[in-house]
C-alpha positions in Angstrom: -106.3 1.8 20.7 -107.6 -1.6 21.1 -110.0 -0.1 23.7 -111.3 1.9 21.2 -111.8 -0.8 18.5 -113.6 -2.9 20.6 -116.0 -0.1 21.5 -116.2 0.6 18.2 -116.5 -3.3 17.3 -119.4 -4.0 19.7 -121.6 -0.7 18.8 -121.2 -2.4 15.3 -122.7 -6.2 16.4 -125.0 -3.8 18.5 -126.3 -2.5 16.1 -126.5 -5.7 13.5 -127.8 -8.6 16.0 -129.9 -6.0 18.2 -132.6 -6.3 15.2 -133.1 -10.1 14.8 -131.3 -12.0 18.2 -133.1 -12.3 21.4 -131.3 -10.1 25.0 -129.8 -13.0 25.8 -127.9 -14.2 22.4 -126.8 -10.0 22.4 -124.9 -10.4 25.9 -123.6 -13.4 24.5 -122.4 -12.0 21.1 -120.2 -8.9 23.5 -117.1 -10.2 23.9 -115.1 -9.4 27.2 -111.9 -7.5 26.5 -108.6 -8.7 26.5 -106.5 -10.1 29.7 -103.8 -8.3 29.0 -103.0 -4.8 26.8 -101.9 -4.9 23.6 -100.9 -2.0 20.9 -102.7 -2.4 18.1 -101.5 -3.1 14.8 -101.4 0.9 13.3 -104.3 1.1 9.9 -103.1 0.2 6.8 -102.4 2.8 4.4 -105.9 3.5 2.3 -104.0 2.0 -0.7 -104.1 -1.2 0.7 -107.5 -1.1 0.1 -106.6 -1.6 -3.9 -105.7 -4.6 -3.1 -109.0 -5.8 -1.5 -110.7 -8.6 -3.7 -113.1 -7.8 -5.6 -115.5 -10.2 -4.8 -115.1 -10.2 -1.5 -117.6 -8.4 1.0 -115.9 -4.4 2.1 -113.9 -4.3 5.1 -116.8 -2.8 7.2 -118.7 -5.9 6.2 -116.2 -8.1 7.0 -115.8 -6.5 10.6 -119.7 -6.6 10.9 -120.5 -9.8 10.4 -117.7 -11.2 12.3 -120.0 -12.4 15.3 -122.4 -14.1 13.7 -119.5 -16.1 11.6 -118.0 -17.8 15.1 -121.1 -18.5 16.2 -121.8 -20.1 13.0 -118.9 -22.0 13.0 -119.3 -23.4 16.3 -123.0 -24.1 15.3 -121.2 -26.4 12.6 -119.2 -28.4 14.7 -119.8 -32.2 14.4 -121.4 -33.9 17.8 -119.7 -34.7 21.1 -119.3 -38.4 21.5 -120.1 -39.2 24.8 -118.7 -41.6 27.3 -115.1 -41.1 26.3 -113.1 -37.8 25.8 -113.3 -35.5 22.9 -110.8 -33.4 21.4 -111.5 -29.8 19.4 -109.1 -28.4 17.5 -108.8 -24.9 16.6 -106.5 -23.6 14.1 -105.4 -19.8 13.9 -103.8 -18.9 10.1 -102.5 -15.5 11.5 -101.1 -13.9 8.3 -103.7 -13.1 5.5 -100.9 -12.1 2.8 -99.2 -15.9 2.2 -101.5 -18.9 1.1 -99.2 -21.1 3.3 -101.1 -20.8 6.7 -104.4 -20.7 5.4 -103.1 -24.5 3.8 -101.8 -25.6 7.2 -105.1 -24.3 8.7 -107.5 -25.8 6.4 -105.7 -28.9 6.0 -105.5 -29.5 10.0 -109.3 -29.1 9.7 -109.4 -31.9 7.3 -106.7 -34.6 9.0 -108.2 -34.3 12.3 -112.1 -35.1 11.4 -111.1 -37.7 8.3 -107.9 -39.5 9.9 -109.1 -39.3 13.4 -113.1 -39.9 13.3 -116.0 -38.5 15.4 -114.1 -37.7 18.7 -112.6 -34.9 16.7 -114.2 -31.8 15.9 -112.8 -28.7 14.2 -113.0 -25.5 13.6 -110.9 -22.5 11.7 -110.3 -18.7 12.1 -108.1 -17.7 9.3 -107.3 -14.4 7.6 -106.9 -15.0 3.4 -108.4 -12.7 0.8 -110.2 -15.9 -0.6 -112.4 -16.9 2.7 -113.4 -13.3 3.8 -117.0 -14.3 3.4 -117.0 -18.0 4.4 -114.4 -17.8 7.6 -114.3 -16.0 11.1 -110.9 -13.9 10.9 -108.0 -15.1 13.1 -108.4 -11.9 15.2 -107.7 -11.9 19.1 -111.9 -11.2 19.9 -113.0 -13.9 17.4 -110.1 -16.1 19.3 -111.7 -15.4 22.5 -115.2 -15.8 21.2 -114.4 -19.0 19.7 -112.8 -19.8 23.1 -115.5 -19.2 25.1 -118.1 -21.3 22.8 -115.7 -23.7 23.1 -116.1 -24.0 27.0 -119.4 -24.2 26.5 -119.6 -27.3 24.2 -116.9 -29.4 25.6 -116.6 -31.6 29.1 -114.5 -29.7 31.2 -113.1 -32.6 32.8 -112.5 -35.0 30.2 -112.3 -33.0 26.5 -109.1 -31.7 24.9 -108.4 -28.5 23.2 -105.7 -28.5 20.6 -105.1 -24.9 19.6 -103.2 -24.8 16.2 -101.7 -21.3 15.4 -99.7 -20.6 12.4 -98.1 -17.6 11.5 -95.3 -15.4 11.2 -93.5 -14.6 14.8 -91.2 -12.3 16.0 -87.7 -11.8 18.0 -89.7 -10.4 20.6 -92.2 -13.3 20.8 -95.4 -12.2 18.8 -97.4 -13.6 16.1 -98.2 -11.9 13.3 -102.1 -11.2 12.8 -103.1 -9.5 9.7 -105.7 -9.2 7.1 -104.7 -5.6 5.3 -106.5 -3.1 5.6 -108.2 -4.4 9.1 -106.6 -2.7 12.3 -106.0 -6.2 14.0 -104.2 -6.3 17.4 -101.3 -8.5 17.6 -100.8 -11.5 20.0 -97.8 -12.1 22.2 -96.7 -15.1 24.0 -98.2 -13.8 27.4 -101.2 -12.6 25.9 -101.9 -16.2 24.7 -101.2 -17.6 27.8 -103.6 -15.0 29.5 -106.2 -15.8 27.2 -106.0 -19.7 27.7 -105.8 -18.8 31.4 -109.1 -17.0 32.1 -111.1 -19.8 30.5 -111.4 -23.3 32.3 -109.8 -25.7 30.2 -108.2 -28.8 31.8 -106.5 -30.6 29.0 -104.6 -28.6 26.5 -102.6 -28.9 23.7 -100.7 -25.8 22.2 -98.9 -26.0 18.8 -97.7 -22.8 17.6 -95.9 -22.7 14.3 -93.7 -19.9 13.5 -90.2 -18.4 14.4 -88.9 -17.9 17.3 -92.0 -19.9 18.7 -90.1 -21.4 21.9 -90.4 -18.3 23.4 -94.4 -19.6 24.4 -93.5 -22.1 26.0 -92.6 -20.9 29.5 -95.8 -18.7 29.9 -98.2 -21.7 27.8 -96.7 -24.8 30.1 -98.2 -26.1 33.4 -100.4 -28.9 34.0 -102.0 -30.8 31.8 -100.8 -28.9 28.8 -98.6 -30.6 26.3 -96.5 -27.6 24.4 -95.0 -28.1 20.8 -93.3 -25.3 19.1 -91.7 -24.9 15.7 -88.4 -23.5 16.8 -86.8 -22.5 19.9 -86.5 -18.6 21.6 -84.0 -17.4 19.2 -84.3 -19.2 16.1 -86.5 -18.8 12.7 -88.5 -21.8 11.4 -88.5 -22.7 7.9 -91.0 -23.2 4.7 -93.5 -19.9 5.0 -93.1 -17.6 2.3 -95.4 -16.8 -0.8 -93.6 -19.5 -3.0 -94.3 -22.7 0.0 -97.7 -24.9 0.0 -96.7 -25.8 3.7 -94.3 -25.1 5.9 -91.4 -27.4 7.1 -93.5 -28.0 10.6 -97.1 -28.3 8.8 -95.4 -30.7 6.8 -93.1 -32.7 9.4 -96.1 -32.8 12.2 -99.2 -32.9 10.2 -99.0 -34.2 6.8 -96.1 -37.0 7.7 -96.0 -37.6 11.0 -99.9 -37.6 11.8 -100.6 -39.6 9.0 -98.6 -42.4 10.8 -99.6 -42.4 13.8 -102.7 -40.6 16.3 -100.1 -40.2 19.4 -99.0 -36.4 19.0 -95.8 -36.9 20.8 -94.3 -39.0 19.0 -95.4 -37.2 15.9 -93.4 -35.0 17.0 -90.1 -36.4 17.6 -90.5 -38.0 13.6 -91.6 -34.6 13.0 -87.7 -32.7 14.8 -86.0 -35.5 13.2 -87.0 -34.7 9.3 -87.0 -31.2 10.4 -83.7 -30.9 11.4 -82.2 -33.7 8.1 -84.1 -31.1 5.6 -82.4 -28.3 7.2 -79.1 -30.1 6.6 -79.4 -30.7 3.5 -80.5 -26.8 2.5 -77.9 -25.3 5.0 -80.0 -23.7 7.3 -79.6 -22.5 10.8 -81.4 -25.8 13.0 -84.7 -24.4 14.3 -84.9 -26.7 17.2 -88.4 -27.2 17.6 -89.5 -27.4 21.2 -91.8 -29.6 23.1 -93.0 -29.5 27.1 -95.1 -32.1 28.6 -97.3 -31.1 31.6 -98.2 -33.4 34.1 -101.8 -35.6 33.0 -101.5 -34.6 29.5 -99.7 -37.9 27.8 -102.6 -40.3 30.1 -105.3 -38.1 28.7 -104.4 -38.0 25.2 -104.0 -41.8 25.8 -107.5 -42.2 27.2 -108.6 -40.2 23.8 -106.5 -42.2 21.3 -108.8 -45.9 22.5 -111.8 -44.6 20.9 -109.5 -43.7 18.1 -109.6 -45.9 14.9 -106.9 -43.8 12.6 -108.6 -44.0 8.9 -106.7 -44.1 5.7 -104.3 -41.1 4.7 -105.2 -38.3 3.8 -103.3 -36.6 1.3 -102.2 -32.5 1.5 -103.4 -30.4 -1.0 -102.7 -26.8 -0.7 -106.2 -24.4 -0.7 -107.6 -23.1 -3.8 -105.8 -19.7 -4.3 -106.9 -16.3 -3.3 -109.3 -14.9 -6.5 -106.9 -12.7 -9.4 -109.5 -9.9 -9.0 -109.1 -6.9 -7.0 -110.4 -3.6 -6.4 -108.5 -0.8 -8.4 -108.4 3.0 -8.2 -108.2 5.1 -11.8 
């Protein structure tokens, strides 16, 4: 199935970028498929499609035009700072049908570039009904594209990636990656780490936010590649849901603990203690959010953090919401 989609995928950017981009930008714009197999997610019913906005472009748009989005968003990045290292953060809202992780996404945008200044650099695949038009869906092809840019902007020996997914996740170790009525493949723990894997990048640091996220961190650890999960292997995280702005880890890692200090580590360990105190208090199984620390990672993030002067705070404030309007059938 996913074979199929991305035949069917690339005849569509054929088609668009044949008539306006140059041989070269077309072999670019192809992307490669994946490392590993994957079911696809099965269509959505065709009454999904009545609750498709309004004002948003049609699905097919929204499919076509999805090439030309990531390489506009990596056109947008800010400039590499030379002579010290550089980190680029990508964030991943997986689930377009809750607000939550398109928040988490957008606001990680905003902390990283504002708080941490012009060694940071960001940029955000998300699936939400509200930023169809203006966003590169969290998708596993615009994930690899975005990847691959990626490699080609940053200093392979001296820039960090932080990859920021956020999503629902599974027993079975998957995340969630849906934008109703799209056909969009799921990613798995492996496939994540075979993704990472076939692209060079030295310095890495992986958060993924959503239950049962520990079960990444044995194929995503190694070398140089600091590891934080929400939860371990066999237990939920906490805070997602259509009622939350945030969830307990966006809040904990991001809004609190980042916001005090620039070393991600110990971020985190402020971040597992109010983590696990909140769960106390609302009687929830502990999560147990996970970390691993590859070898090089901590003196690299250090060698980043010098050329760091934190700015002020900056405040969360959850995205404007998705627009009322959909389309309807008599």
């Amino acid at each position: 199935m996913r074979n199929l989609l991305i035949v069917a995928a690339a005849l569509l950017a054929g088609v668009a970028l044949a008539t306006w981009l140059p041989v070269g930008d077309l072999t670019a714009a192809v992307i490669a498929p994946p490392a590993s197999p994957l079911q696809a997610q099965a269509p959505a019913d065709p009454a999904a499609l009545d609750d498709w906005p309004a004002s948003a472009p049609s699905p097919e748009q929204v499919l076509y035009a999805q090439p030309r989005m990531v390489r506009d968003a990596l056109a947008r990045l800010t400039p590499r700072v030379d002579g010290t290292p550089n980190l680029y953060l990508l964030a991943f809202a997986g689930d377009g049908g809750e607000d939550v992780f398109r928040n988490e996404a957008e606001y990680a945008a905003q902390l990283f570039v504002s708080r941490f200044g012009p060694t940071a650099h960001s940029l955000v695949l998300e699936n939400n009904p509200a930023t169809l038009g203006t966003r590169p869906l969290a998708s596993w092809s615009n994930l690899e594209a975005a990847l691959d840019g990626l490699q080609r902007v940053m200093r392979p020996e001296q820039d960090i990636l932080l990859l920021y997914v956020t999503s629902h996740g599974s027993e079975d170790h998957s995340l969630l990656v849906d934008m109703d009525p799209l056909p969009l493949d799921q990613i798995g723990a492996q496939d994540l780490a075979d993704i990472l894997a076939a692209r060079h990048f030295k310095w890495k640091v992986i958060v993924v936010n959503a239950c049962y996220s520990g079960g990444f961190v044995p194929p995503l650890r190694g070398p140089g590649t600091l590891v934080l999960t929400a939860a371990r292997s066999d237990r939920s995280s906490f805070g997602c849901g259509s009622d939350s702005d945030i969830t307990y880890f966006g809040k904990a890692w991001l809004v609190d603990a980042l916001n005090q200090t620039d070393n991600f580590v110990d971020a985190f360990k402020r971040a597992r203690s109010d983590i696990a105190a909140w769960e106390k208090q609302d009687e929830l199984t502990p999560s147990e959010p996970q970390i691993d620390i590859g070898s090089g990672i901590a003196a690299q993030l250090a060698a980043w953090r010098k050329r760091v002067v934190p700015g002020p705070v900056v405040p969360f404030k959850p995205a404007t919401p998705s627009a009322a309007d959909t389309t309807s059938t008599p």
